[in-house]
C-alpha positions as CSV (number, residue, x, y, z in Angstrom):
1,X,105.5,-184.8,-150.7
2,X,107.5,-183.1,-153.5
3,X,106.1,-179.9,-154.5
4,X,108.9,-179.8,-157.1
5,X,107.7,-183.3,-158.6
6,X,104.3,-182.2,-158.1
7,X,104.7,-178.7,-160.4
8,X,106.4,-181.0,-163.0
9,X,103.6,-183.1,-163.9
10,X,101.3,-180.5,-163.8
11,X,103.3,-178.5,-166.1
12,X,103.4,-181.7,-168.5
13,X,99.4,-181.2,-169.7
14,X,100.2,-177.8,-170.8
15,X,101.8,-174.3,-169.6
16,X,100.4,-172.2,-167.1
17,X,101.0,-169.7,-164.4
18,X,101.4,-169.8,-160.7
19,X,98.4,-169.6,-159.0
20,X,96.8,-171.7,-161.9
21,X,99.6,-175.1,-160.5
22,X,98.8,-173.9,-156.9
23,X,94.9,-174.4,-157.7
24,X,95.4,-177.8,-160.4
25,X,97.7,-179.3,-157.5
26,X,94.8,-178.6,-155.0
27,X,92.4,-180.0,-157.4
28,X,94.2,-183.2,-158.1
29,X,94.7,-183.9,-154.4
30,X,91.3,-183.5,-153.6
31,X,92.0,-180.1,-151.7
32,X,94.1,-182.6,-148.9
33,X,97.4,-180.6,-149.5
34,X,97.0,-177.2,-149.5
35,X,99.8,-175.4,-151.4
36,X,100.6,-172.0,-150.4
37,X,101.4,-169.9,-154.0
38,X,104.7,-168.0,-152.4
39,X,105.8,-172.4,-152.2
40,X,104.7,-172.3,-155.7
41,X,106.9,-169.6,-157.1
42,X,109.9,-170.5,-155.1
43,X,109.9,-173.9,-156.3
44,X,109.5,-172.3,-159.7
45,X,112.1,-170.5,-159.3
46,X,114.3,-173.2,-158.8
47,X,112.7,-175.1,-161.5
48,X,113.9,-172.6,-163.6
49,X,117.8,-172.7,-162.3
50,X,117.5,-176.1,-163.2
51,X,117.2,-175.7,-166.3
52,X,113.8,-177.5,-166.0
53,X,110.8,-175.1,-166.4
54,X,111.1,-172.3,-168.9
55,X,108.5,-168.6,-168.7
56,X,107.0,-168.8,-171.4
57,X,105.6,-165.6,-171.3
58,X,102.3,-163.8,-170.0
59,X,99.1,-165.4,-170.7
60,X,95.8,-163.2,-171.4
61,X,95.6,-162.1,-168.2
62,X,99.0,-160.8,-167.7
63,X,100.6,-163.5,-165.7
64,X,103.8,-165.3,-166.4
65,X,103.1,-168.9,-167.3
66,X,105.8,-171.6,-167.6
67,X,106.2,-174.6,-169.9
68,X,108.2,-177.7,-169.0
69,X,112.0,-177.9,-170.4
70,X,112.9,-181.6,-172.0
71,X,114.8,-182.0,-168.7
72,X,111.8,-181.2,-167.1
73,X,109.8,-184.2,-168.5
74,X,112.9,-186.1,-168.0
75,X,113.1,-185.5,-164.2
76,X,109.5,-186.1,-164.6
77,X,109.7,-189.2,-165.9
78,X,111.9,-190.4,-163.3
79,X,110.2,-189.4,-160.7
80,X,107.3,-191.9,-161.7
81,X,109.7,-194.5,-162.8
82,X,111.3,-194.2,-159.2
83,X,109.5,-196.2,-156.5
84,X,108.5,-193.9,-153.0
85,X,110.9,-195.5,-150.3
86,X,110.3,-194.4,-146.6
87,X,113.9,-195.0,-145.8
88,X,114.5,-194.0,-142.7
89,X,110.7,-194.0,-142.2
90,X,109.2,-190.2,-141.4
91,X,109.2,-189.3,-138.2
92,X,105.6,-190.7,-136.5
93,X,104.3,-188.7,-133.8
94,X,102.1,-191.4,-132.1
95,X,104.8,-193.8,-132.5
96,X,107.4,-191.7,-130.9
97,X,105.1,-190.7,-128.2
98,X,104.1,-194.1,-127.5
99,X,107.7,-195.5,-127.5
100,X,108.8,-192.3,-125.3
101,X,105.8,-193.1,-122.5
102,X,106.6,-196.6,-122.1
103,X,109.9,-195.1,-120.3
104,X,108.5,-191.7,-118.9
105,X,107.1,-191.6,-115.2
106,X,104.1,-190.6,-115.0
107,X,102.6,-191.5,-118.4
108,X,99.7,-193.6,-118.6
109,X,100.5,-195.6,-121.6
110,X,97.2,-197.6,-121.5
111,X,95.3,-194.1,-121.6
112,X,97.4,-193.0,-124.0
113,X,96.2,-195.8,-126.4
114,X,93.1,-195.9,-125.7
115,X,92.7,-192.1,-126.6
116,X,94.2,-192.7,-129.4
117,X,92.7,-195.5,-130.8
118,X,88.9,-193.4,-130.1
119,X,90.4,-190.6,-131.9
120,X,91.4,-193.0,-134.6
121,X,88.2,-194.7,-134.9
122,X,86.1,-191.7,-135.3
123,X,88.2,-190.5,-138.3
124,X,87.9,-193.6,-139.9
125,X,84.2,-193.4,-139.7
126,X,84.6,-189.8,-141.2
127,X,86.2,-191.3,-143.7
128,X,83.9,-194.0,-144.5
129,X,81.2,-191.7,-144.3
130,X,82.7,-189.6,-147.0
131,X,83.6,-192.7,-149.0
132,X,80.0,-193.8,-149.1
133,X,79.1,-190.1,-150.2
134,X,82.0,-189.6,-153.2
135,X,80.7,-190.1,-156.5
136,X,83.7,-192.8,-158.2
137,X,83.2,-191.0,-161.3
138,X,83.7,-187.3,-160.6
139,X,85.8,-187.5,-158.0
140,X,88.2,-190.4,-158.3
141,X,91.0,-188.9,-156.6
142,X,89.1,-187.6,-153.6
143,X,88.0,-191.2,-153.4
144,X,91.4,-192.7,-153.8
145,X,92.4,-190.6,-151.0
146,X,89.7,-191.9,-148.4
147,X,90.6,-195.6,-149.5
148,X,94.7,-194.7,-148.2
149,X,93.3,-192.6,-145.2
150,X,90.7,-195.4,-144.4
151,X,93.8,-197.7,-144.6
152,X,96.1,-195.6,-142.9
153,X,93.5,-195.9,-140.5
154,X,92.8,-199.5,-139.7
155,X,96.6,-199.9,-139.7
156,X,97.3,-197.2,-136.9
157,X,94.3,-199.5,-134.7
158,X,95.9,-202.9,-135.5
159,X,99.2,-201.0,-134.3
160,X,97.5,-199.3,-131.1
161,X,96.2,-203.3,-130.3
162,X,99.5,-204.5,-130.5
163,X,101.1,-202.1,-128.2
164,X,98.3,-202.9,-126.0
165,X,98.8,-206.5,-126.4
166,X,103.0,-206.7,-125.7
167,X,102.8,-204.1,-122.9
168,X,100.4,-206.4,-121.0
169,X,102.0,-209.2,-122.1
170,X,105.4,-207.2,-120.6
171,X,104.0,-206.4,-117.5
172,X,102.6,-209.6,-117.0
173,X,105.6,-211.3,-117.0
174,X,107.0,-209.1,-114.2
């Protein structure tokens, strides 16, 4: 996630201070990403040395609020013109402690899926119970969320099944 991108579009709507993108960012992302404010006014800070945000001077209650250079909306701009690539995918910590088991001694690789995939399956009904509950109107991102989580979700236990299936598919062949 790019906290720089991030500050950027929320600086596009209108100029504002620190803790008021630390709170709008929390807001749009349905609270999932907490954003911790120091983050905020380093990132500002290089905004700034950039040449992409500008102070703009202190607001009513005697913060310093920033506005968005034409650079800024440029950089902006690309961001969202720029598809998201995972290239080299992010590190996976199932996947890499799955992989790393199949070779350790010791390591019940069956367990380990199987813990997983009941770990798995009672986020997903978390999720889905939250779904149900979201109202689609006042909270569309918090719903947009749960659908990629609940997806996330069902991918990880078709992924968990076909470990299962090629390792005993492996180790019947032996």
């Amino acid at each position: 996630m790019t906290i720089k991108h991030s500050l950027l579009a929320i600086l596009a709507a209108e100029p504002t201070h620190g803790y008021g993108l630390k709170s709008r960012f929390e807001e749009s992302t349905a609270g999932a990403w907490p954003l911790n404010v120091g983050q905020v006014y380093t990132t500002l800070n290089r905004l700034e040395r950039d040449g992409l945000v500008v102070p703009e001077g202190i607001d009513g209650s005697s913060r310093q609020s920033w506005r968005l250079t034409d650079e800024g909306r440029a950089a902006l701009h690309d961001w969202y013109d720029t598809p998201v690539v995972n290239d080299p995918p992010a590190r996976d910590e199932l996947a890499i402690k799955v992989l790393l088991a199949i070779g350790a001694d010791g390591a019940d690789v069956g367990d380990i899926l199987h813990q997983q995939r009941a770990a798995t399956m009672e986020r997903l009904q978390q999720f889905t119970r939250h779904k149900r509950k979201a109202d689609p109107d006042a909270e569309l991102p918090w719903l947009l969320l749960l659908d990629a989580l609940i997806l996330k979700a069902e991918a990880e236990i078709r992924w968990l099944d076909l470990c299962e299936q090629r390792i005993a598919g492996r180790d019947a062949e032996r």
